[in-house]
Backbone as CSV, one residue per row, in Angstrom:
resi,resn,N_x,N_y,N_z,CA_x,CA_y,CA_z,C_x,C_y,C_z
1,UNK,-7.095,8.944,-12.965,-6.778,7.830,-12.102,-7.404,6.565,-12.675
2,UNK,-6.352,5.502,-12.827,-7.154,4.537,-13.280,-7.164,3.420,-11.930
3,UNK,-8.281,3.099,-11.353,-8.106,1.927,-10.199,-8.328,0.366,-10.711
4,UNK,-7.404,-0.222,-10.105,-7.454,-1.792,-10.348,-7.870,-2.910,-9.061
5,UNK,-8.263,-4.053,-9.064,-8.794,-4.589,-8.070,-7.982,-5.985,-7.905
6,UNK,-7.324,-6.068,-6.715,-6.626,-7.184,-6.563,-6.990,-8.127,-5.686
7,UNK,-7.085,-9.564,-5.814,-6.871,-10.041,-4.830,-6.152,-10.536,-3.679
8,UNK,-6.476,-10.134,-2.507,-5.695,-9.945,-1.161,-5.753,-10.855,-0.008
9,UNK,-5.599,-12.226,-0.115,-6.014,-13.046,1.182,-7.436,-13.104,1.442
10,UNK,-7.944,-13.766,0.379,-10.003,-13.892,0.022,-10.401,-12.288,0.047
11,UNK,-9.851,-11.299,0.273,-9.737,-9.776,0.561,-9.602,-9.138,-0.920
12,UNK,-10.442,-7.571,-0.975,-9.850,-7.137,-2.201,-9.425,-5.653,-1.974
13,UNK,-7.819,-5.915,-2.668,-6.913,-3.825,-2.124,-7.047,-3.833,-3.603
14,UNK,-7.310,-2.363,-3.655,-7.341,-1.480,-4.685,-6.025,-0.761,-4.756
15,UNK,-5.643,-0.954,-6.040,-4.734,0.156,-6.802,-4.924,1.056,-7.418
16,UNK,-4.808,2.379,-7.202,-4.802,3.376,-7.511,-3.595,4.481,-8.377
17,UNK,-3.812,4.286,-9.814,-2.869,4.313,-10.726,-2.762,6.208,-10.889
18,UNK,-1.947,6.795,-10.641,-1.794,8.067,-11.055,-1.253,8.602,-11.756
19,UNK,-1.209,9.526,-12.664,-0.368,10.494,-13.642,0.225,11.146,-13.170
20,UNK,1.326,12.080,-13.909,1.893,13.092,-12.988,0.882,14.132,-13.305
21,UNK,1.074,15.136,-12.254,-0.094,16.377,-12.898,-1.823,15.605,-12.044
22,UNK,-2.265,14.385,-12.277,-3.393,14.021,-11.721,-4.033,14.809,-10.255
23,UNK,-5.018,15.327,-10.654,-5.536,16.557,-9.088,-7.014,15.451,-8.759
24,UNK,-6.940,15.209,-7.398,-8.169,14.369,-7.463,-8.550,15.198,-5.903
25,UNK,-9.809,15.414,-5.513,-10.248,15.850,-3.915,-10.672,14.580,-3.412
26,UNK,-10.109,14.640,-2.061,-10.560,13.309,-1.496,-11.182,13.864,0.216
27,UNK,-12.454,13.467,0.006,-13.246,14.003,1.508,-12.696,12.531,2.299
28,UNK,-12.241,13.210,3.506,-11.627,12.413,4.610,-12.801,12.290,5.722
29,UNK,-12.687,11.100,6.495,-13.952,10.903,7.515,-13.382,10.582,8.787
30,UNK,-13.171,11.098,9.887,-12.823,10.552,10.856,-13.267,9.166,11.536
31,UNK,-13.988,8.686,10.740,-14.665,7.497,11.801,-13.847,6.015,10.681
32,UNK,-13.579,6.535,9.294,-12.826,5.677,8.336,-11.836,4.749,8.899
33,UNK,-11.820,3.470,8.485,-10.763,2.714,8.642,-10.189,2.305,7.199
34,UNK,-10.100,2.963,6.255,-9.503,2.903,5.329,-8.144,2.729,5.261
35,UNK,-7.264,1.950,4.904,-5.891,1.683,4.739,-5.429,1.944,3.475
36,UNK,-4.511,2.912,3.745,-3.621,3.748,2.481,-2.162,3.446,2.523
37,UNK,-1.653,2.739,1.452,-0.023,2.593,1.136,0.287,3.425,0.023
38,UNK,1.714,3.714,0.491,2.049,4.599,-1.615,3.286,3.656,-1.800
39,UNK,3.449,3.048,-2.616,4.661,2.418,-3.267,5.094,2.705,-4.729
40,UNK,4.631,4.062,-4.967,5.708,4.504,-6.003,4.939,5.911,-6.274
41,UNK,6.041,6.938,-6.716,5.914,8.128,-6.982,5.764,9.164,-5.977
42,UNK,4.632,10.260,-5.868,4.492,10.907,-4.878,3.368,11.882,-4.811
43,UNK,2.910,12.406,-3.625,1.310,12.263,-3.709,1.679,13.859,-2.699
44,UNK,1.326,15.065,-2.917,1.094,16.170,-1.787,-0.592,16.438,-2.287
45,UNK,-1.015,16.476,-0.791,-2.081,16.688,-0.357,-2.681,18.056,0.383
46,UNK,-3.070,19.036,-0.206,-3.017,20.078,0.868,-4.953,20.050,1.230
47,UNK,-4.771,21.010,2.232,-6.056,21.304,2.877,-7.349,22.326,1.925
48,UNK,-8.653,21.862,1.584,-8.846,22.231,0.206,-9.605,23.521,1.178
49,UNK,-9.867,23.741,2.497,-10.359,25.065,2.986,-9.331,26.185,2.889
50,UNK,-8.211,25.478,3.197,-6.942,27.003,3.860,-5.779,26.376,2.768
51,UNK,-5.786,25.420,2.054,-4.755,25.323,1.272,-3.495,25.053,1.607
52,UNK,-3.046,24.998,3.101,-1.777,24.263,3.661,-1.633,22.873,3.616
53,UNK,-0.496,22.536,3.253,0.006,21.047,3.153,-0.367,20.362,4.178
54,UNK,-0.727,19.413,3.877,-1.308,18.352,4.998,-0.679,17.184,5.280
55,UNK,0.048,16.746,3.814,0.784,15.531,3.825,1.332,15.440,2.534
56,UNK,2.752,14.428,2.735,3.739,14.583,1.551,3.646,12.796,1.496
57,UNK,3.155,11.940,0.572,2.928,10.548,1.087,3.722,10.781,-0.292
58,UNK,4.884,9.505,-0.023,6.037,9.129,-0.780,5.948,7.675,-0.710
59,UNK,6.802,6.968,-1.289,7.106,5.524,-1.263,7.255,4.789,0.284
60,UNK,6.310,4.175,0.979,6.348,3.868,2.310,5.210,4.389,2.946
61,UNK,5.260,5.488,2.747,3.935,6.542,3.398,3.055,5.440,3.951
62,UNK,2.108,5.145,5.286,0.650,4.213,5.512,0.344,4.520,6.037
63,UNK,-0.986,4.604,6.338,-2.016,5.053,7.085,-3.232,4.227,7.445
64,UNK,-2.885,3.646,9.028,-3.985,2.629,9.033,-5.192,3.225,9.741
65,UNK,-6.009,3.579,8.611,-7.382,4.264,10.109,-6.770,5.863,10.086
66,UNK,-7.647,6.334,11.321,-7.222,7.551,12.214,-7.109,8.784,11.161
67,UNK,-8.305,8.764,10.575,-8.300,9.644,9.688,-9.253,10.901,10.300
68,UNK,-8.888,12.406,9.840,-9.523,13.448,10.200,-10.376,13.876,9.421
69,UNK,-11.764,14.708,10.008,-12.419,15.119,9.498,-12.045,16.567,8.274
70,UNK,-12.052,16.132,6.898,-11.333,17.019,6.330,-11.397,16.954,4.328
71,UNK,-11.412,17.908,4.056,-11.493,17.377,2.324,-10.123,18.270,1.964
72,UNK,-9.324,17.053,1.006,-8.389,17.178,0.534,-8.178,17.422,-0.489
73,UNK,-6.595,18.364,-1.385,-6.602,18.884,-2.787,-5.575,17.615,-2.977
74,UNK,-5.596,16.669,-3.834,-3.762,15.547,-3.673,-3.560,15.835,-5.412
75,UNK,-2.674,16.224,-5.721,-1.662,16.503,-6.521,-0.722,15.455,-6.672
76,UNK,-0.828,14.310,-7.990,0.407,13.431,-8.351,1.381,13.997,-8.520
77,UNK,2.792,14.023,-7.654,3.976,14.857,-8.875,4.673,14.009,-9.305
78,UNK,4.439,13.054,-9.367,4.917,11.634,-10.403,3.821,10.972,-10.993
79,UNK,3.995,9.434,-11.496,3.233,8.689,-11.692,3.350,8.028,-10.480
80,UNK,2.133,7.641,-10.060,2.002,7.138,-8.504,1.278,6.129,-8.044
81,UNK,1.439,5.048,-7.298,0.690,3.942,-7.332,-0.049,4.083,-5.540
82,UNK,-1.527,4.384,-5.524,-1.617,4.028,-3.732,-2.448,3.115,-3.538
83,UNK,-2.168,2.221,-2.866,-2.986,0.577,-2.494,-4.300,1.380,-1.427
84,UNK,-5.235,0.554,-1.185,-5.792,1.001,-0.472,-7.133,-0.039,-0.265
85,UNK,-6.981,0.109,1.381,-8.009,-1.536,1.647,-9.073,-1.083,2.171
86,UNK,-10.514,-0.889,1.567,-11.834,-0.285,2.081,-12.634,-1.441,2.400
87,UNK,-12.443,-1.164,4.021,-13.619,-2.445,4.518,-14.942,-2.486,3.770
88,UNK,-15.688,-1.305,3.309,-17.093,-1.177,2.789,-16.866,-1.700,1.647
89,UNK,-15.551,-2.440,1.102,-15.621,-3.655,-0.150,-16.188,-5.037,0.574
90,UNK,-15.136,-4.941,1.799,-14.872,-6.063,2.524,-15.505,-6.796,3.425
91,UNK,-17.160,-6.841,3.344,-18.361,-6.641,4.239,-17.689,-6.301,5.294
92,UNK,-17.209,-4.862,5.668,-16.903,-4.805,6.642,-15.344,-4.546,7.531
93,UNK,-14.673,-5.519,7.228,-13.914,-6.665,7.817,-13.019,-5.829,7.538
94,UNK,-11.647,-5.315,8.522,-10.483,-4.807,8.596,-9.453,-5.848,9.578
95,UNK,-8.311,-6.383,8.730,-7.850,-7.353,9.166,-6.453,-6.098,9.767
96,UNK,-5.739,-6.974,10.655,-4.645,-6.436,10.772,-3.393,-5.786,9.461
97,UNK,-3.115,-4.710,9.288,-2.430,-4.941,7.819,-1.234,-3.887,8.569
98,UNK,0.276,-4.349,7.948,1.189,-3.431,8.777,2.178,-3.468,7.028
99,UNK,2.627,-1.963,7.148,3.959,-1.927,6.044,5.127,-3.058,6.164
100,UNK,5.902,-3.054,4.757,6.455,-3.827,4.780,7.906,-3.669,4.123
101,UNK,8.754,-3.017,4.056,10.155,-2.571,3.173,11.153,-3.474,3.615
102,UNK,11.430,-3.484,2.638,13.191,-4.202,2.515,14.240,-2.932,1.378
103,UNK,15.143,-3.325,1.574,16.031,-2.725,0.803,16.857,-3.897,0.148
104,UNK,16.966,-3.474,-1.354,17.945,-4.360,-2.088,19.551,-5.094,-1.312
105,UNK,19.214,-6.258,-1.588,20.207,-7.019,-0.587,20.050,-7.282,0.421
106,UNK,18.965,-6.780,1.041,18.486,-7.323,2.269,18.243,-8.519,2.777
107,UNK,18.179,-9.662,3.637,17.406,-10.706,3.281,16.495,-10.835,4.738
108,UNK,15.598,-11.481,4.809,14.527,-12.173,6.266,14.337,-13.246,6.056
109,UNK,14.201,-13.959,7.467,13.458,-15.225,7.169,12.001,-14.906,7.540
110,UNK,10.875,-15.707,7.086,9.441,-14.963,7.253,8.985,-16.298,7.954
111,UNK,8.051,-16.658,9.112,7.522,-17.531,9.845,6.322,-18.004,8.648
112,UNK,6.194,-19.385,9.039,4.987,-19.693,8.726,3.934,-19.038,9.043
113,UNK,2.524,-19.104,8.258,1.784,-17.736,8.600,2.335,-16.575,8.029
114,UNK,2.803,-16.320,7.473,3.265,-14.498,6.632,2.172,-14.536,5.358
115,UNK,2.000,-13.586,5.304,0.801,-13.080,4.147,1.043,-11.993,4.062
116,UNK,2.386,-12.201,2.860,2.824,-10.322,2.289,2.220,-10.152,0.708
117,UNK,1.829,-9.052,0.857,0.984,-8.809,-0.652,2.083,-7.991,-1.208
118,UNK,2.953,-8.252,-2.019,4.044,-7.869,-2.290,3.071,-6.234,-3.585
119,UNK,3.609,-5.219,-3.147,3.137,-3.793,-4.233,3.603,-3.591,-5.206
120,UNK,4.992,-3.642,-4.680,6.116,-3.056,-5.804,7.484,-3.840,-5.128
121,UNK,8.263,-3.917,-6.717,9.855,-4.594,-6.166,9.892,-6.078,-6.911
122,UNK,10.989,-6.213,-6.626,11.288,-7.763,-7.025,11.812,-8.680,-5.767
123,UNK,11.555,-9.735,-5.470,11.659,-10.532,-4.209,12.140,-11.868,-4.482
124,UNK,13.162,-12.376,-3.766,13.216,-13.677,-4.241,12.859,-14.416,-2.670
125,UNK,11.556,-15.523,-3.190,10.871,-16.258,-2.157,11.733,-17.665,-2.242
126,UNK,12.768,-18.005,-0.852,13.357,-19.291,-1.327,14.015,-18.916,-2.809
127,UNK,14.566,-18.134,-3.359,15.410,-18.056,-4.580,14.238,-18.453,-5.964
128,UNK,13.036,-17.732,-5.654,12.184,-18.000,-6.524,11.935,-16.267,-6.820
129,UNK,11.728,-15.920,-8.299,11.513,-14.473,-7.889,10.005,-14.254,-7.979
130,UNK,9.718,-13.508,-7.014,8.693,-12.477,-7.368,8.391,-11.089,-7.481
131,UNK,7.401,-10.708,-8.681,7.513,-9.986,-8.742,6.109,-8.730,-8.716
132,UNK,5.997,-7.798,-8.098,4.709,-7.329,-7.328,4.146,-6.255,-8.296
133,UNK,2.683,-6.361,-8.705,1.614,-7.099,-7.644,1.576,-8.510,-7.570
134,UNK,1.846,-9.220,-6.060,2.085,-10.658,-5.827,1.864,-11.319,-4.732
135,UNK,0.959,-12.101,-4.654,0.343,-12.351,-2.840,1.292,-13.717,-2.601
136,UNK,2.409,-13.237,-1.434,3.260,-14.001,-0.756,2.676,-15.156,0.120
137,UNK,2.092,-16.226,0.297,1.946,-16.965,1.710,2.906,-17.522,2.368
138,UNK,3.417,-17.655,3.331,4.356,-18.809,3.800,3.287,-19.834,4.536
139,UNK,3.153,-21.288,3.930,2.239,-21.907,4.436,3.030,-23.357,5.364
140,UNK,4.371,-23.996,4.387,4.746,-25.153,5.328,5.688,-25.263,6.259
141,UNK,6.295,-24.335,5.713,7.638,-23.739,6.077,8.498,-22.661,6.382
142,UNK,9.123,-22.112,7.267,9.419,-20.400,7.420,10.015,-19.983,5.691
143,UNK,10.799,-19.374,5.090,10.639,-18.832,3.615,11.723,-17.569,3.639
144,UNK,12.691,-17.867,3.442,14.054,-17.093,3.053,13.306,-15.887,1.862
145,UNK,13.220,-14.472,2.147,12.994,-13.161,1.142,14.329,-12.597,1.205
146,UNK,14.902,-12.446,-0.306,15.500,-11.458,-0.162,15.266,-10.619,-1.476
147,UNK,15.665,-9.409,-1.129,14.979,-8.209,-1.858,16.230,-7.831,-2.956
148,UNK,15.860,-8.064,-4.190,16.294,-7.653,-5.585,16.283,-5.814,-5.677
149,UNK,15.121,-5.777,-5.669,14.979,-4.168,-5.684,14.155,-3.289,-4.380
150,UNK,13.898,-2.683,-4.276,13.857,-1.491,-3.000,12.152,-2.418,-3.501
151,UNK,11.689,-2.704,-1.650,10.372,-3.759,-1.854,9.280,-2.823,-0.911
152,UNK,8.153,-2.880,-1.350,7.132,-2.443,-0.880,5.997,-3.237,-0.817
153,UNK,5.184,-3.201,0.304,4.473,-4.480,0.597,3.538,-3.965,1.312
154,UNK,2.607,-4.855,2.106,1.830,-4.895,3.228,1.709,-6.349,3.718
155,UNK,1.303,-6.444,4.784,1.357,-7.685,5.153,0.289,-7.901,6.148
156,UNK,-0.209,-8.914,5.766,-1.822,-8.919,6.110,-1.662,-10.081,7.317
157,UNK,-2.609,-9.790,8.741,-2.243,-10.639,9.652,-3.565,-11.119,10.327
């Protein structure tokens, strides 16, 4: 796994780069507010006591918080990208953060105030493209997105 550090709205999400084949254990904490996105590849997770599947996190997959007490086996079966926002970077601080998809051809208008951290995809902001990893603001004006390729995001509030 190679992890990268982005900046996120004065905030920093981590990327989490995977191989296919990559086996990593991940001890889970119930009291965690850790925020987990997957925007590319695919991630099975089974239970590392009894070995039953626990979770199949695919492109979209999030998880805000509400995590169980539990240590996990996660198995890349692709190359796999999972974002992930650890307040104990963040002194602390867990802002509102909600998924974000579009589908190619799609379009939205986004209000002033939007803060999409674009993951994966291509986006055109106002017919400008972007392309993710890419921190969206809408600051003067609401902001025409429309989605080039299948878009994965979060959006920080």
């Amino acid at each position: 796994m190679i992890r990268k550090p982005f900046a996120a709205f004065g905030r920093v999400l981590y990327a989490n780069y995977y191989d296919k084949g990559d086996v990593v254990e991940v001890r889970m904490n119930a009291d965690s507010q850790i925020v987990l996105y997957f925007s590319e590849g695919s991630f099975t997770a089974r239970n590392k006591t009894n070995g039953m599947l626990e979770l199949q996190c695919d492109p979209g997959w999030f998880s805000y918080g509400n995590h169980q007490n539990r240590t996990l086996v996660c198995t890349a079966n692709d190359p796999t990208v999972c974002w992930c926002y650890d307040p104990e970077v963040n002194q602390g601080y867990v802002p509102i953060i909600k998924s974000f998809q579009m589908l190619p051809g799609q379009t939205l208008t986004m209000p002033v105030g939007t803060n999409l951290f674009l993951c994966n995809g291509t986006l055109l902001v106002n017919e400008m493209q972007r392309i993710g990893p890419y921190q969206i603001s809408v600051r003067t004006a609401e902001a025409k997105f429309t989605a080039v390729t299948d878009i994965y995001g979060l959006l920080f509030e």
